[in-house]
N, C-alpha and C positions, 0 to 999 in steps of 0.2 A: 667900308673897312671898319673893323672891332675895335674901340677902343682901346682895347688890350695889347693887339696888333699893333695899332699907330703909338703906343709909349714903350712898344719893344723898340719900333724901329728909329722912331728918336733916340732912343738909349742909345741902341747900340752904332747907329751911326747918324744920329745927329740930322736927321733930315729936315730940312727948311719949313715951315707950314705953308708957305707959298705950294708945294712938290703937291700935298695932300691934297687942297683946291683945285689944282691941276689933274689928279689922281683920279677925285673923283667925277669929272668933266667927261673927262676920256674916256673912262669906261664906262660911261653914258652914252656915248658916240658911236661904240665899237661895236655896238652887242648885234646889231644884225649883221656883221661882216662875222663874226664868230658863228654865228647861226649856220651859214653858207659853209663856212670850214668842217665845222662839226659833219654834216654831211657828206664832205667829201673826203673825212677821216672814215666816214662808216663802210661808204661804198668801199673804197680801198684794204679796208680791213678785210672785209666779207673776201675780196680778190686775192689776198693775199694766202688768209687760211684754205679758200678751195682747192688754192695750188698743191699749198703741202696734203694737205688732203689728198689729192691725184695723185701725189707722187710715193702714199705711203711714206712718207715721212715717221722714223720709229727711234727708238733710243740708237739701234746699233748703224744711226748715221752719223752719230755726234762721234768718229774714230780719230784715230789716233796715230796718223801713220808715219811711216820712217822714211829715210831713204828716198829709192826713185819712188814712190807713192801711187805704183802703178795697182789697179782697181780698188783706189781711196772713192767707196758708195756714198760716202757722205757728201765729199766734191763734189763723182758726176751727177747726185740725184740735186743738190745747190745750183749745179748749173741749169737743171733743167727744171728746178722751180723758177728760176729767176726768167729763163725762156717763154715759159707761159703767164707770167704776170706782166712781161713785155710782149706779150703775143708776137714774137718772135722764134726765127730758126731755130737759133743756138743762143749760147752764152759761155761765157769765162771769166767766172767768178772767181780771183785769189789772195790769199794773204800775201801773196809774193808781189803782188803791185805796189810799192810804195804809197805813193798818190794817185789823187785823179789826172794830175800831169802824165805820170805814169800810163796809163791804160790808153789818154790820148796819143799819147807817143807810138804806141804800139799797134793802137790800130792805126793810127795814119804809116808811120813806118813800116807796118807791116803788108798796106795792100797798094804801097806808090815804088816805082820802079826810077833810076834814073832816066832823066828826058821829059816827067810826067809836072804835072802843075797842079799845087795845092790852091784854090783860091778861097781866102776868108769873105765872108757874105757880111759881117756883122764890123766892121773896120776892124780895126788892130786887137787881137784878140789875148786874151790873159796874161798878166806877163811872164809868167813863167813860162808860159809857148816862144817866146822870142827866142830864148837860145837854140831849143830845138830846130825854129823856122830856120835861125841863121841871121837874125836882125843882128846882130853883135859880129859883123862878119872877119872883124880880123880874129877871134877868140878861135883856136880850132878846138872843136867841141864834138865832133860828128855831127854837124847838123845836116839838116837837109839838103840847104844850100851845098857842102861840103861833096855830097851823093849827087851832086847831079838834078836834085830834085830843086823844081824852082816855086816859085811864092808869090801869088801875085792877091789882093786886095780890095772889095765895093767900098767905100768908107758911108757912113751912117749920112744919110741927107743933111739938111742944113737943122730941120726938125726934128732929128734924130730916129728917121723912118728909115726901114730898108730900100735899098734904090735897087729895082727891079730893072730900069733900064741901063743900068750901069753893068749889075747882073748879067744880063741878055747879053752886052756888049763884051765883055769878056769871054763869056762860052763860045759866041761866034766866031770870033777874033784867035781865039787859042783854042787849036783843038788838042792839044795837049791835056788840057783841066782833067784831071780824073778825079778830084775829091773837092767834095765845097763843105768844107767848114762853117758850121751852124754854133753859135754862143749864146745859150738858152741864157743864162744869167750876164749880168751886165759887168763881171768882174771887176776891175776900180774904174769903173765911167760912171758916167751924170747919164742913163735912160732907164727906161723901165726895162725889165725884162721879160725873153719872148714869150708871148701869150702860144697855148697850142695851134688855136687856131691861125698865129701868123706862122708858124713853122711850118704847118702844113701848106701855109699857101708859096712858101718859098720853093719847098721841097717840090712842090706841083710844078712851079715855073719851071723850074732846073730841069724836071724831066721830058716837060715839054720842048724844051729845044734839045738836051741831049739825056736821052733816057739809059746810058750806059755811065755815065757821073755816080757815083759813090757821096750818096749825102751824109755826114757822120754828126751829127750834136752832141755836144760838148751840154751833159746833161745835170754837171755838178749843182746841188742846191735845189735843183726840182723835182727830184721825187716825189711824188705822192700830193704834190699840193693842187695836183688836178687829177680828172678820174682817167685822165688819158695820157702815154707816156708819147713820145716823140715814133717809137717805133708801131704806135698804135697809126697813126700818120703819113708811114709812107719813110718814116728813115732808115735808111739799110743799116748804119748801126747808131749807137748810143753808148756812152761812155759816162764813170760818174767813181767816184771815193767811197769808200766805207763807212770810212770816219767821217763822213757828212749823213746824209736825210736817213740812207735806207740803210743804214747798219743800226738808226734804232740808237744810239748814243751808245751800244756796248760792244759790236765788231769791235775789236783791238788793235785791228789795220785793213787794209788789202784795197781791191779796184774792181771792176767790173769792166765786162763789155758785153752788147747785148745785140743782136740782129742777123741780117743774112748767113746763112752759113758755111757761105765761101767767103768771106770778110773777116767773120770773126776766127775762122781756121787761119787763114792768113796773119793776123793780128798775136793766131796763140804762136805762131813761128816765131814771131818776134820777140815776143815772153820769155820762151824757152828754145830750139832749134828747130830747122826745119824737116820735119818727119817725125817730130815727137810733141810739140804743140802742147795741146793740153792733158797728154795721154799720164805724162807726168808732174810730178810736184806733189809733194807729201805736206800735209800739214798742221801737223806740228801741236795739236791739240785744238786746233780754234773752232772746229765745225761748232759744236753747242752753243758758242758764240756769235757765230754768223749767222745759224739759223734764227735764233732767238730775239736779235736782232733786228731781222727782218720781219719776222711778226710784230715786234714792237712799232716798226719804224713806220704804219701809218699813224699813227697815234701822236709820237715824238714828235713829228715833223709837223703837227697841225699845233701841235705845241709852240713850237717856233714861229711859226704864223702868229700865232696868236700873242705871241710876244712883236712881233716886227710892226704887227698892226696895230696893238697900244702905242709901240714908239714912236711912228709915226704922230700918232693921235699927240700926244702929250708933248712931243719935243714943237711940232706946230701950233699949239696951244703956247707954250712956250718963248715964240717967236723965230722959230728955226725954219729954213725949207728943206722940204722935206722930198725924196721921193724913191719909191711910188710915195700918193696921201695912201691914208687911214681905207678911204673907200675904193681905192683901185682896184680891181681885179688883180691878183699877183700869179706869179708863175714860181717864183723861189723866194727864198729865207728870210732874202739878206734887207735891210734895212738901208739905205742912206737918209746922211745928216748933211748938208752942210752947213759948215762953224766960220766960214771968213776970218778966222781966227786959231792962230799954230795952236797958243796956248789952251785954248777950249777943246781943239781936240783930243792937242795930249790929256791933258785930266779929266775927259769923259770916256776915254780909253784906259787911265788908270783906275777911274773909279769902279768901270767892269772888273777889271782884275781884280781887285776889293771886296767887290759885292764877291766872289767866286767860291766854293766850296774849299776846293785847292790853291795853294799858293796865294791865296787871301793877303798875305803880308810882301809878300814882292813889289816893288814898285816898277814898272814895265820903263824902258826907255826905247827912242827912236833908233836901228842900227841900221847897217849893212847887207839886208838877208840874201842869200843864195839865190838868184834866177830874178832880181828883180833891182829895175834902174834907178830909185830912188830911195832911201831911207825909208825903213818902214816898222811903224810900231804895232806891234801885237799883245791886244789881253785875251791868256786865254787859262784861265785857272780848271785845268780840265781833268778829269780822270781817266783818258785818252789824251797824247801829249797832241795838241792840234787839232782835236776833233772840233770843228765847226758848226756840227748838232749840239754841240754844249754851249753854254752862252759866252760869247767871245765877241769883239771888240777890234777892228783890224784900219789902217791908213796908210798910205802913200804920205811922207811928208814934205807937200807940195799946194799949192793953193790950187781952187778956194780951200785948203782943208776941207776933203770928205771925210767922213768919218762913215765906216760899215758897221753895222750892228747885224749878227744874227746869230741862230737857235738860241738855246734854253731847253733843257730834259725836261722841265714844269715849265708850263706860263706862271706858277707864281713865282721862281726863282728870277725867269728873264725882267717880271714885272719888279722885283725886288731892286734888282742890279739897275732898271732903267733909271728906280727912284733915288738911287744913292748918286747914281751919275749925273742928272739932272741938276739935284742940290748941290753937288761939287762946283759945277759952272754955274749956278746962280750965282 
């Protein structure tokens, strides 16, 4: 680092000399894990532009429509760039999905009937899935459980592997199962998240004993951070936010769904009604942003790698456990810390919101959020309210305090924030 640099960043927030020691260690460490990334930002890139490429992609996609939004070219030609980067069917790409909760909801709601069985592969999975499942059962909410629709569960081994005989024992047992719920990121648990190549061998089992099962992966956080997406694999479909990897840090909302073509028809019934699916929905000005986004967002997203992997590097350096480490192969963004300690994690979660472009002067507290059982504090100083590609900060307030770290728009900004947060808890 420049001299000049390290008496800015004393200045202006007082950074520890111990952090800089630590600083430059790390980024000693890291540089052939970046190496690897680098590469699989390039590949991705290349796949990205040939799509738009094929599809004629022209100014007069970026419209602007009103109303029922019916022949909006910009939508269907988005959805069917997003279909062939996922060498898949179809797709239904909208700004009308709220979140990635959203698009999960829709495609599972959209293709399980009452009497049918969702089972999760990966244990208890995100928690804002819980109300949908029906976990919360006196709450009435429409959830699944509510339809008819029942829930049943593999929980992660004792090592925190998928238990494929546990698997097996389910599908035979219930011939009910029509959908097996895949959780590529590790949402607030202590594992690593799924590598492709164990999704694909999930997804193999499952169709080896029952090859009419609907696998869906829950694909939030892994865009792009490999050259292969889940639907490359063998998943019938794939689900994921905007405002995370593959909008690129500038989408200004929406969801995705990506796969078979009788799934995701299904899924768009859900969205909107049945016989009119994805035919409609206008919107609203945002194409130039969703597209534009998406060309950004292999880039962005290696960006956040490459922040997740210094934090690693340096919070273990530090004395932290970390996981994944520094040299794990990763499959998405996100970073875990653990702190054994409430107070470390609140203020290395305040001091993200600090280091942050926006709301820089906020001080974040633990509250009550929407869809989730425990108090839960969020740094997220972002120019999308929530976006997760920008560098943010998130925990459950529950031991051992975990703390999540992930994206960053630049790895120097996430590198920034790691080192103001770091000297906070020294």
């Amino acid at each position: 680092m420049l001299d000049i640099t390290k008496k800015k960043l004393k200045e202006a927030y007082k950074i520890d000399e111990r952090v800089f020691d630590l600083y430059e260690r790390a980024l000693e460490d890291v540089k052939n894990q970046f190496k690897y990334y680098d590469e699989v930002r390039e590949y991705n890139q290349v796949k990205v532009l040939n799509a738009m490429q094929r599809e004629r992609i022209s100014e007069s996609h970026f419209t602007n429509s009103s109303g029922y939004g019916y022949g909006d070219i910009g939508r269907d030609s988005l959805d069917r760039v997003y279909a062939d980067i996922f060498n898949s069917e179809s797709a239904l790409v909208r700004p009308h999905f709220v979140n990635g909760t959203h698009a999960l909801c829709c495609a599972i709601f959209g293709n399980l009937r009452p009497g049918d069985t969702m089972l999760s592969v990966c244990g208890t999975p995100y928690d804002t899935l819980h109300s949908l499942i029906g976990m919360d059962a006196g709450k009435k909410l429409g959830s699944l459980r509510e339809y008819g629709i029942n829930y049943e569960q593999v929980d992660l081994t004792e090592d925190d592997r998928i238990d494929f005989k546990g698997i097996e024992k389910h599908l035979r047992e219930n011939s009910s199962i029509k959908l097996v719920h895949i959780q590529r990121s590790t949402g607030y648990g202590w594992r690593k998240s799924l590598l492709i190549p164990e999704i694909k061998r999930i997804i193999d089992f499952v169709k080896r004993i029952n090859p009419d099962v609907i696998c869906l992966v829950d694909n939030c956080y892994g865009e792009f951070i490999d050259t292969l997406e889940p639907t490359d694999v063998g998943a019938d479909m794939a689900a994921g936010s905007l405002i995370k990897n593959i909008g690129g840090g500038i989408a200004p909302t929406g969801g995705y769904i990506v796969g078979r073509k009788d799934c995701v028809t299904q899924a768009s019934y859900r969205l909107t009604v049945p016989g009119i699916g994805g035919e409609c929905g206008s919107t609203f000005g945002v194409m130039r942003l969703l597209y534009e986004g998406l060309f950004l967002a292999p880039h962005i997203s290696i960006e956040a790698v490459k922040g997740a992997i210094f934090c690693a590097r340096i919070m273990e350096l530090a004395g932290f456990e970390v996981l994944p480490r520094y040299n794990d192969k990763r499959s998405d963004i996100i970073q875990a810390i653990k702190f054994m300690d409430k107070s470390k994690l609140i203020n290395f979660c305040r001091a993200i919101q600090n280091g942050s472009p926006v709301d820089s002067f906020v001080t974040c507290e633990p509250w009550d959020m929407p869809g989730y059982s425990d108090q839960v504090i969020m740094a997220a100083g972002d120019f999308v309210q929530g976006s997760s590609i920008e560098l943010s900060a998130d925990a459950p307030i529950r031991e051992p305090y975990i703390g999540y770290l992930q994206g960053g728009l630049t790895f120097d900004h996430a590198k920034i924030g790691i080192l103001i947060a770091l000297s906070r808890i020294l």
